[in-house]
N, C-alpha and C positions, 0 to 999 in steps of 0.2 A: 353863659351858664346854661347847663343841659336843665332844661323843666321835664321834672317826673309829674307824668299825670295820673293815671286812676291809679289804684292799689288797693284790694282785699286781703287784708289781714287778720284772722278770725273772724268775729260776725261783723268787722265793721268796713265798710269800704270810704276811701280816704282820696280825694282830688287834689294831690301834693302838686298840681300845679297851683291852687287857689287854696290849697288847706295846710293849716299846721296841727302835726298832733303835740296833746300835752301828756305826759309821759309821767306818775307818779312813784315817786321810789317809796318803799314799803320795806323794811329789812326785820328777818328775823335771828340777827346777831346779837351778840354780849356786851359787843365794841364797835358798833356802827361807824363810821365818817362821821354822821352830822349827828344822830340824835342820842349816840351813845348807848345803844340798847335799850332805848323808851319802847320800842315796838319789838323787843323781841319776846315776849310771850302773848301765844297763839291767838287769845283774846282782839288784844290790843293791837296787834297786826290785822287782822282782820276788820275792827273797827277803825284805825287808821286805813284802809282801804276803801270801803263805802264812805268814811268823811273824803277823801278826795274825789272818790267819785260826785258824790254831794256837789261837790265843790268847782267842780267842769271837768276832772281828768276824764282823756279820752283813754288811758291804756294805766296800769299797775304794773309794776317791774318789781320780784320779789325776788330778793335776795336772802343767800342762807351762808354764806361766805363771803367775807371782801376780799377784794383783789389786793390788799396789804400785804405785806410780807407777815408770814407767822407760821405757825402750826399745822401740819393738815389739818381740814376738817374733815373726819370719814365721813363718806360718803352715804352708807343711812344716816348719819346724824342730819346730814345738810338735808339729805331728802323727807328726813320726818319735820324739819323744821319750815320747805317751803310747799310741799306736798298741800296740807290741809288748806292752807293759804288758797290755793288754785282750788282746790275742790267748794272753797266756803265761796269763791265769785263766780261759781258757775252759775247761768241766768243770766248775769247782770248787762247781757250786751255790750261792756268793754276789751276792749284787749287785752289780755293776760300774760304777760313774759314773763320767765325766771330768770334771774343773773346767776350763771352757773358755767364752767369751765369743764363739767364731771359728764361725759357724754352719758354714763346711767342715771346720774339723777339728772337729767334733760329727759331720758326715754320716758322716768318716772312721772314727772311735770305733766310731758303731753300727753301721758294717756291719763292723765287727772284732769285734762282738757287747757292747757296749758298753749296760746298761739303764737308764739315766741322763744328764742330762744336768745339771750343776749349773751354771747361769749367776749369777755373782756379782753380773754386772749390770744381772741382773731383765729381761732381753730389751733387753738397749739397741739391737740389731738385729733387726727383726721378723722378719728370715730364720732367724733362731733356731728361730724359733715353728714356720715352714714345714718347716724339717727335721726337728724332733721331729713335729708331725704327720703327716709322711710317713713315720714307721716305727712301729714296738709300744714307744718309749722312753715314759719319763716324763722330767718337766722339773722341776730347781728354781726357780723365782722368788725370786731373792734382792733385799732392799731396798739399794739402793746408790744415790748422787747424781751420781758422777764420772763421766765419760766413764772408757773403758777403760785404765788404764795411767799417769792425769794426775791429780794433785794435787787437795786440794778440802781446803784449808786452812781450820780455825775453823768448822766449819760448826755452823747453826742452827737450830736451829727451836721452833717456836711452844711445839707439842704432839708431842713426837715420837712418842711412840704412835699418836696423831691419825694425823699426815702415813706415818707407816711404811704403817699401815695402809691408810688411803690409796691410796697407790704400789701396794701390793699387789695389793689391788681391780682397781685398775687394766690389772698385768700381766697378774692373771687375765684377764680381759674380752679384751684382748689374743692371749690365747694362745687361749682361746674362738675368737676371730672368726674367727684363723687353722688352728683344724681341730684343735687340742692338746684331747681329750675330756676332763672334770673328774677322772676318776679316774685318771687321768697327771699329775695337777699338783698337787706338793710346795713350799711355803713356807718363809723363813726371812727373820727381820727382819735379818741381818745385823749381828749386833753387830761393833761396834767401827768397821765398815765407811764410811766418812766419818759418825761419831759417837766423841763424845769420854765419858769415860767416866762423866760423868754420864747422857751419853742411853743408855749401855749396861745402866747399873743399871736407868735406869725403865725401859727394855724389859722387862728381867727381871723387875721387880715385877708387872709389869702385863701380862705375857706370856699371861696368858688372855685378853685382848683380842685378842692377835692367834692366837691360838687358836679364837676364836670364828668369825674367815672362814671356816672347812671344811676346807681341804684338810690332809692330815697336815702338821704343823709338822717343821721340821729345825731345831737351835739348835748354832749354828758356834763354841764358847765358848774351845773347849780353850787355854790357857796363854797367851792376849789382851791383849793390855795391858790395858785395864781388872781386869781379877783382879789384876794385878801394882799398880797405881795403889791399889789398894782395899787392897790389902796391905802397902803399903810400899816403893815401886820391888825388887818381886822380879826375879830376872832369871828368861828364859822357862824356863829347865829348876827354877826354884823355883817353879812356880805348880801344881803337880799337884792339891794341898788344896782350893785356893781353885776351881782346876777344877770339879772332883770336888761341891763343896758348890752352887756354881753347877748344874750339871749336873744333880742331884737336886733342885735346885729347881724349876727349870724343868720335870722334869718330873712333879711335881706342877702346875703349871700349865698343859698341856699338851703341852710338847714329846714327840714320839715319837722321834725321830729324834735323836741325838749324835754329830757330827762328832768327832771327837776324835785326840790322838797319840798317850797315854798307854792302848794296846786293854784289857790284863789290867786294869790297877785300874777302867777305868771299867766296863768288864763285870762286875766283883763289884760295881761298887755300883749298875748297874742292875738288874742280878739282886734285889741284896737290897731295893731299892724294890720290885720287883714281886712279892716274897715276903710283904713286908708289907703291901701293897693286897690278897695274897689272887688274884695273877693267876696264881702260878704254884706249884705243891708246893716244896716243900724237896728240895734233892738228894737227902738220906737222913735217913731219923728213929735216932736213937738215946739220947740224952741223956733222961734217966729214962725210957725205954719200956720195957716188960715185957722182961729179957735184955741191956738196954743198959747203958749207962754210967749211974752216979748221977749 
């Protein structure tokens, strides 16, 4: 497995060889994946942002579109919706991304001071590419098959770790051509993401494979159908566990980076993985130390 070391990423710099970041998703949608449009007015988004922060998130992922099949969103609508978002956590010394596909509302974001960009679609517009190289952002490349917005029923493949890979390669080289520097540019095979949930497991088995391309891995797992499938059609608010055991898997295989909805439980069990590699002290010693607890 390739170990990624240092990494500055807006104000925060990141020792992805000894560090995991915790990645908090924040959506200001109608129809969210998990929370159903609880957080999509402006307030409440906002306030769900500082509670994760609160709560140990290292980075905020704001979303103003899902990657689902539907409707356009036009594009001021999505940029008045994550726009304010970015501008209300300016200060806070976390990482700020948007989940966005739309390379003007990304221009939008970063000059809101926005230090991310997460494409779900792995650059499906190369204008993507040209507006993260036009500023101090980093970029996700995410593995996706679908046009933006539009179905991709049954999908297949050979080797999916092969082809994920692949793709990735690819977008790197991509985002290369077009002026995005190698240590701006964050991966994520996209689970679940037109892959059904056997191609989600072998990602995850085999997730040091795509570890091995370089760039820090990000792994988008949090309460997925596949965790639910694998468990027994859970509904999304019953998949925390399966989350969670996901999630420490991976990142024994490299993932550094965890998207997630659940902030507090997934920060204790990042933490407690990298207490146990030895990456980081214990909060406090007391249990048999000389004056402590038997």
């Amino acid at each position: 497995m390739t170990a990624v070391g240092r990494r500055r990423i807006g104000p925060r710099e990141f020792d992805f060889s000894r560090q995991v970041a915790v990645m908090a998703i924040v959506n200001r949608t109608p129809d969210s994946f998990y929370d159903r449009g609880a957080t999509f007015e402006l307030d409440r988004a906002v306030a769900a942002a500082h509670a994760a922060l609160d709560e140990g998130a290292d980075w905020v992922d704001i979303g103003g579109a899902k990657f689902a099949p539907g409707p356009p969103v036009p594009i001021d609508e999505e940029a008045d919706r994550v726009v304010p978002v970015v501008a209300a956590l300016a200060g806070t010394a976390a990482v700020v991304s948007v989940d966005t596909f739309q390379p003007e509302v990304a221009r939008r974001a970063i000059d809101a001071g926005a230090h991310v960009i997460n494409d779900t679609t792995g650059i499906h517009d190369p204008a993507m590419a040209d507006v993260v190289a036009d500023s101090d952002a980093t970029i996700v490349i995410t593995h996706s098959l679908a046009a933006p917005r539009t179905p991709h029923p049954a999908p297949t493949y050979g080797d999916v770790v092969a082809e994920v890979s692949t793709f990735l390669r690819e977008r790197i080289d991509l985002a290369l051509a077009h002026g995005v520097p190698p240590e701006r540019i964050v991966i994520d095979p996209g689970h679940d993401l037109n892959k059904n949930t056997r191609h989600s497991l072998e990602l995850t088995r085999r997730l040091d494979e795509i570890a091995s391309i370089g760039p820090p891995l990000l792994v988008a797992l949090s309460n997925k159908d596949f965790v639910g499938e694998s468990l027994g059609r859970r509904d999304r608010r019953d998949r925390l566990a399966g989350s969670l055991a996901a999630a420490v898997y991976c990142i024994g295989r490299g993932a550094r980076i965890v998207r997630v909805h659940n902030v507090r439980e997934t920060v204790d069990a990042v933490r407690m993985v990298e207490a146990i590699e030895g990456w980081r002290e214990p909060a406090f010693l007391e249990h048999n130390m000389p004056g402590g607890a038997a």
